[in-house]
C-alpha angles and dihedrals in degrees: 000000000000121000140195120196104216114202114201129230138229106309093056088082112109130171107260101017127151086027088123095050096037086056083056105032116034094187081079094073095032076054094055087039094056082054093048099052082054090050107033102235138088089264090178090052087052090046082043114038099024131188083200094211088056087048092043089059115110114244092032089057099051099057089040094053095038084056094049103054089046101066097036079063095046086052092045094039093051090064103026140067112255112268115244094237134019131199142172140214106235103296086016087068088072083057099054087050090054090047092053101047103250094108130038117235100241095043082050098052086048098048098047082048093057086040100055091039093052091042080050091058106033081087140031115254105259095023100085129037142171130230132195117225117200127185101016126107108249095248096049077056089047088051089043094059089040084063107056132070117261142013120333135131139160105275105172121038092186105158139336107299094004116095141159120222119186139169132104110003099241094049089044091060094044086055094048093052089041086057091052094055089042089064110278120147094214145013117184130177109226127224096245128135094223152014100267122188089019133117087251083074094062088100093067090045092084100043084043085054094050086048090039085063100042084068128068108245115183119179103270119254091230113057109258120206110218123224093226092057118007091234140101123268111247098210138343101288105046082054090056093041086052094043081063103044089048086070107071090006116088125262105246095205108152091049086047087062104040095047076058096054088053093047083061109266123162112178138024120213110195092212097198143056119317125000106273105136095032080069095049096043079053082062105041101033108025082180104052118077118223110202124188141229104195089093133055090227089050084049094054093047087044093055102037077060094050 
């Protein structure tokens, strides 16, 4: 059986989560003590005690839930045969790196923290905004944001029918409501504090380039599968050039797993907190089961089918 490892992105955090598997496996808070020692605050009482606007806020959220994935993998991995590919869903991409080897914890906590500050402040809060399509093919969306004034484009393909637009916030809400007259079943605005994955982010790409080369990045001993193209990198310096992209380019989500799926891959592990992307591979790959490892219950399942 092949196996990818899928690493979720901002959006999987919740107040109280990993309690369960900190209660079994202790390493899970010295993970998240290692981070906090890097960053300067609890990062496990914020994990723990909220409040959840204080955890939802950008560059809070990167280096929690690249901790958290982190030592849900150690925990899987202690106990698992390495998966064949690993991939990421936007931030969850720099977990998977970490995962992999090709990037050092620490290096990575302090990366995703300088990411998330510098996407937080690309746009002023209020100015730019993101917005979830259902029901609507992606190039009736595509049509949808070219008619409108002003800047928004698809930012997240995340599963058949489900897709995330983003730019200013007032285009972003003409295109929302021109998807909706096109056909969709739903356009919703999303509670975000910026336009992420939009062209409105390119202003964080050059100060994210300057802290990109301050870190050692080897190529990862497992294949990773990036968000701006679904393949794999062929050397160093195609996966930097693509860490950069993947700020103000759209996440291809639903081509990286299926790509996955080609490559013969058959079975997913989200390996993190929730079940985001288990409910978007439903979508993408019927076929293909997703199991979990944020529970000890999910774990169990994850490794008796190991």
């Amino acid at each position: 059986m092949s196996i990818a490892a899928v690493f979720p992105g901002q959006g999987a955090q919740s107040v109280g989560m990993l309690a369960e598997l900190a209660e079994q496996y202790p390493g899970v808070v010295d993970k998240f003590n290692q981070a906090s020692e890097v960053l300067g605050f609890d990062m496990w009482r914020m994990v723990q005690d909220g409040p959840a606007e204080l955890l939802s806020q950008t560059e809070n959220t990167q280096p929690i839930l690249l901790t958290a994935s982190s030592a849900i993998w150690d925990v899987w991995q202690s106990s698992a045969q390495p998966p064949q590919y690993v991939a990421g869903h936007s931030l969850g991409e720099y977990s998977a790196l970490v995962c992999a080897g090709a990037l050092s914890f620490l290096d990575g906590v302090r990366l995703v923290r300088k990411r998330g500050e510098l996407m937080e402040a690309a746009v002023p809060r209020g100015q730019g905004a993101m917005a979830a399509i259902m029901g609507l093919d992606d190039n009736a969306i595509q049509n949808a944001c070219d008619g409108v004034a002003g800047v928004v484009e698809p930012a997240n393909f995340n599963a058949p029918g489900q897709t995330v637009i983003a730019g200013a916030a007032a285009a972003v809400e003409a295109a929302a409501q021109a998807c909706k007259d096109a056909g969709a079943k739903r356009a919703v605005m999303l509670d975000v504090s910026g336009p992420f994955h939009s062209p409105l982010m390119a202003a964080a790409q050059e100060e994210f380039t300057d802290a990109l080369e301050q870190i050692s990045l080897t190529m990862p001993k497992v294949a990773i599968v990036q968000n701006v193209d679904a393949q794999v990198p062929g050397d160093v310096q195609q996966l930097k050039e693509n860490l950069i992209r993947q700020i103000a380019a759209p996440v291809q989500w639903s081509n990286s797993v299926q790509f996955m799926v080609g490559q013969g891959v058959s079975r997913f592990v989200e390996c993190g907190p929730g079940n985001v992307l288990a409910g978007l591979i439903r979508r993408i790959s019927k076929t293909t089961p997703t199991t979990g490892t944020a529970s000890l219950d999910a774990l169990k399942s994850t490794l008796e089918g190991d």
